[in-house]
N, C-alpha and C positions, 0 to 999 in steps of 0.2 A: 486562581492563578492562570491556568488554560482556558480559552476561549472556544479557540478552533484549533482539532491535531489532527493533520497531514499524517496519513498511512500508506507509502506502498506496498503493496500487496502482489506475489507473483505466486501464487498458492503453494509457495514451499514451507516443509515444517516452521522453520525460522519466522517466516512473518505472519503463519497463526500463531502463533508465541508472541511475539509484539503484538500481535491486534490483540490479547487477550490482555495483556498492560495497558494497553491504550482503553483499553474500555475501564479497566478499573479507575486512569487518569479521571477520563470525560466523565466519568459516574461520581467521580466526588467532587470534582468542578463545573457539573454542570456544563461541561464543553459538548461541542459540537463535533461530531467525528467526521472525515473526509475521506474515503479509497480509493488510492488511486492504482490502479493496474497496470501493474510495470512488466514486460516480456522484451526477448530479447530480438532484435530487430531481425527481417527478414532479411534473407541473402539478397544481394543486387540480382536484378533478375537479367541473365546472359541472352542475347539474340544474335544466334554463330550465323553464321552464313557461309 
């Protein structure tokens, strides 16, 4: 059924918990797994003068 599954990943408990589904997904389909590392963006960087 799955080919290829698309994981973000931000090392919190929640998405080792999904990556641990996903792997049983990709284990019985033969899918391909993918991580992608999601974080939350840096602050705009200020130059005061």
């Amino acid at each position: 059924m799955f080919k290829n599954l698309i994981v973000p990943i931000d090392g919190s408990d929640l998405s080792q918990k999904s990556l641990e589904k996903v792997k049983e997904l990709a284990k019985a389909d033969g899918a391909k797994v993918t991580l992608v590392y999601v974080s939350d963006p840096l602050p705009p960087h200020c130059v005061c003068r």
